[in-house]
DSSP file (Angstrom, degrees, kcal/mol; ACC not computed):
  #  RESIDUE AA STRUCTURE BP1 BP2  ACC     N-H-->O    O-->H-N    N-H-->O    O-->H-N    TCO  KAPPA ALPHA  PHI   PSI    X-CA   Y-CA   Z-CA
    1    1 A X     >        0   0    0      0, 0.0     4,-2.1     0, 0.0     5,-0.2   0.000 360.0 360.0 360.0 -49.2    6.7   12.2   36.0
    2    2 A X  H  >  +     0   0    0      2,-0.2     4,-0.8     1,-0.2     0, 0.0   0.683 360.0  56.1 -67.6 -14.7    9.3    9.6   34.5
    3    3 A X  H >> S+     0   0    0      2,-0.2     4,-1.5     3,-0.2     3,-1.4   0.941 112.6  42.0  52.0 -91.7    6.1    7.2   34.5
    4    4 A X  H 3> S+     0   0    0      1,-0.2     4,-0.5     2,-0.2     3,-0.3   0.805 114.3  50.4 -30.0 -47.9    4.4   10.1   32.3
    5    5 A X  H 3X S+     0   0    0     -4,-2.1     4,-2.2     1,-0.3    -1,-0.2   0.677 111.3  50.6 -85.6 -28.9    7.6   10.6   30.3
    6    6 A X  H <X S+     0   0    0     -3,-1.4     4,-1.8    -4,-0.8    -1,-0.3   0.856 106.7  49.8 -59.0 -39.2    7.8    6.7   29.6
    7    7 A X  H  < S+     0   0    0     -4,-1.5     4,-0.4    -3,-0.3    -2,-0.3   0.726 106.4  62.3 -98.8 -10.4    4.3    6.3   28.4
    8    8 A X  H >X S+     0   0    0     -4,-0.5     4,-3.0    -5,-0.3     3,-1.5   0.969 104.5  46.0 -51.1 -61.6    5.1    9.4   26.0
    9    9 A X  H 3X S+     0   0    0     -4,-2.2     4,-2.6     1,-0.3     5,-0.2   0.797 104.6  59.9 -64.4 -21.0    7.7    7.6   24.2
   10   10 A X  H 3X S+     0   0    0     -4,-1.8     4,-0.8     1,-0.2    -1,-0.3   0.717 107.5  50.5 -74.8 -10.4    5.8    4.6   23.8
   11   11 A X  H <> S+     0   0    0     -3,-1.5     4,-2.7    -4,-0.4     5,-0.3   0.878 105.1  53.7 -94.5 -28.4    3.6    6.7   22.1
   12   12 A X  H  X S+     0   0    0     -4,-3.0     4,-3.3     1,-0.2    -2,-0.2   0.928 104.8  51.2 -41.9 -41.0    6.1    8.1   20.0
   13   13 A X  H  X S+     0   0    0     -4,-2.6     4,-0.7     1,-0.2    -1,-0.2   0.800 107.7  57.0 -83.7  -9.3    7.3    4.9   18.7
   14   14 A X  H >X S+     0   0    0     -4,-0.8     3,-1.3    -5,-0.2     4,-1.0   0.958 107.3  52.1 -60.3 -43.1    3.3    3.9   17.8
   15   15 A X  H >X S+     0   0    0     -4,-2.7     4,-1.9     1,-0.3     3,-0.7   0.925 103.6  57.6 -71.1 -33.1    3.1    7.1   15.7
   16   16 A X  H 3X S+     0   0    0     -4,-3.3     4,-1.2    -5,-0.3    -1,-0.3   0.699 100.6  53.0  -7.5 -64.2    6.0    6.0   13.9
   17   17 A X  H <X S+     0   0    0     -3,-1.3     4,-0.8    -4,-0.7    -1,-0.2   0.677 111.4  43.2 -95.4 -33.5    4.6    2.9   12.8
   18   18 A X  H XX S+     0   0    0     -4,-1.0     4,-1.4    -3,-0.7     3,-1.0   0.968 112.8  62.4 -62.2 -62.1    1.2    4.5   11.1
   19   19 A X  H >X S+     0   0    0     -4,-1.9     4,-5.1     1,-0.2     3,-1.6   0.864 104.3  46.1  -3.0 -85.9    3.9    7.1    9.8
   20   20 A X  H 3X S+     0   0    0     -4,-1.2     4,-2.5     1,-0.3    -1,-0.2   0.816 109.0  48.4 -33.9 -49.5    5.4    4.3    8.1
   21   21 A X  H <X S+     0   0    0     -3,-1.0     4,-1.4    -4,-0.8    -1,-0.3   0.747 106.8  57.0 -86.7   0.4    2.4    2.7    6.4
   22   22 A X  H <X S+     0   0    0     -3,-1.6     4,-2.1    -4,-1.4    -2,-0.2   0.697 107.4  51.2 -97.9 -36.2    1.2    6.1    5.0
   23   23 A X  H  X S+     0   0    0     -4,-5.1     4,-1.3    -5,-0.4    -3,-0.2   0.942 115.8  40.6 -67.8 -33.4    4.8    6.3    3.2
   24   24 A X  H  X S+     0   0    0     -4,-2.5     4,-1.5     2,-0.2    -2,-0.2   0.864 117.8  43.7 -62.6 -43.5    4.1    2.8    1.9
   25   25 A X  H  X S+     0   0    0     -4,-1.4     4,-2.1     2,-0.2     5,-0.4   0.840 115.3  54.4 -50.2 -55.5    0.1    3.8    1.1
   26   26 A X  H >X S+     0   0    0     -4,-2.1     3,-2.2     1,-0.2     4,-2.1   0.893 111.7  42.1 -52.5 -73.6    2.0    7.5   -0.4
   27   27 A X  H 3X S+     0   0    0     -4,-1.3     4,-0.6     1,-0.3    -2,-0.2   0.654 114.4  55.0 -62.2 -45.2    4.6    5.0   -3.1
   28   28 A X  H >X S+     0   0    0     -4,-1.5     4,-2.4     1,-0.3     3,-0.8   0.877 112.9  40.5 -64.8 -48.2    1.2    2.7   -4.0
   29   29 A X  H <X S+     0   0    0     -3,-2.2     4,-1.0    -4,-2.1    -1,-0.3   0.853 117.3  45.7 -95.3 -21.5   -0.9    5.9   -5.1
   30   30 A X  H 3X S+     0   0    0     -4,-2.1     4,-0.7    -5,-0.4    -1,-0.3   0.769 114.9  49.1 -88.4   8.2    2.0    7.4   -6.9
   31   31 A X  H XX S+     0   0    0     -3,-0.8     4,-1.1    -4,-0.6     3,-0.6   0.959 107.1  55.9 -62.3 -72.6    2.7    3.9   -8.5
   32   32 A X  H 3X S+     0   0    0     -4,-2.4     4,-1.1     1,-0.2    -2,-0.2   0.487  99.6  63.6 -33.5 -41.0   -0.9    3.8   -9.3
   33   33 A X  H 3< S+     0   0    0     -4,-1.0     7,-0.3     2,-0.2    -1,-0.2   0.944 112.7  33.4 -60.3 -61.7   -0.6    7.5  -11.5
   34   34 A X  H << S+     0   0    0     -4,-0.7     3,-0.5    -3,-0.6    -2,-0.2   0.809 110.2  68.1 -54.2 -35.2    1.5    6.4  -14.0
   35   35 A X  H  < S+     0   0    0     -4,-1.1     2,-0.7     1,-0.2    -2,-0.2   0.925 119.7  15.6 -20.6 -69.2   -0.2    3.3  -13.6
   36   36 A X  S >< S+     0   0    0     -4,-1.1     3,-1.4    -3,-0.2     4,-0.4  -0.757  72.0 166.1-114.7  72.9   -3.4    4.9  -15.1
   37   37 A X  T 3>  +     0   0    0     -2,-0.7     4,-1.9    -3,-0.5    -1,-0.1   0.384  65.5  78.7-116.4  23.9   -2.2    8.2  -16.8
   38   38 A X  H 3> S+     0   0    0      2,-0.2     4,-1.7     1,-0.1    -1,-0.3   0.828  89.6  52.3 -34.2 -65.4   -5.4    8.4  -18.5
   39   39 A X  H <> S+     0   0    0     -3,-1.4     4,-1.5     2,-0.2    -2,-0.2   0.665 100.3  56.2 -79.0 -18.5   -6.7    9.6  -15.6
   40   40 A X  H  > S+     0   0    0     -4,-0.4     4,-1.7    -7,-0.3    -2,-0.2   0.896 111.7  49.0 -70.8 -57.2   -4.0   12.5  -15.1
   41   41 A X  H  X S+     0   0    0     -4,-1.9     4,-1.2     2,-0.2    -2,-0.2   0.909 104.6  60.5 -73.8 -17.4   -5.1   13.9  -19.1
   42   42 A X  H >X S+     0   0    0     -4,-1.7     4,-2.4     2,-0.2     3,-0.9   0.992 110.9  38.3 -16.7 -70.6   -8.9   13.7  -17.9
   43   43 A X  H 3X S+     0   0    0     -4,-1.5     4,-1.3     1,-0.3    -1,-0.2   0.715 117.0  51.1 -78.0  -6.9   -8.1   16.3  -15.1
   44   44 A X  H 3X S+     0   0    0     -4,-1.7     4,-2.1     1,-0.2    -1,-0.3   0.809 112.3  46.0 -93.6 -19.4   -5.7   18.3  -17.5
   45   45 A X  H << S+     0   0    0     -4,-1.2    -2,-0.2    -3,-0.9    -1,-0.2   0.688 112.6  52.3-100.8 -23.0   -8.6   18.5  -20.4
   46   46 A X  H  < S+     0   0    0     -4,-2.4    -2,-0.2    -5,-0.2    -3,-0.1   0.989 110.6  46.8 -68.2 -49.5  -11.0   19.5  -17.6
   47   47 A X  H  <        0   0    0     -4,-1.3    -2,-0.2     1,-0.3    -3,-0.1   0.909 360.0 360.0 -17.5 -79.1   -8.7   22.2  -16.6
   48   48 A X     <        0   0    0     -4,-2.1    -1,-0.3    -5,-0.1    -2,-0.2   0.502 360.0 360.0 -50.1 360.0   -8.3   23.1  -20.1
């Protein structure tokens, strides 16, 4: 069981690390928005 309980936390600290690059991948596409904010009145004039 401590065997099991080991190989748990090694998986914790893996999900962490995808964790991590999907908050870096999040900052890129909200960079990216202002970036292009063209494309934010496109989808408000479709709305409209």
């Amino acid at each position: 069981i401590k065997n099991f309980k080991r190989s748990v936390g090694s998986i914790d600290e893996i999900d962490v690390t995808p964790r991590a690059s999907d908050a870096t991948a999040g900052d890129k596409t909200a960079s990216a928005k202002p970036v292009a904010p063209s494309t934010g009145t496109a989808a408000d004039a479709s709305s409209k």
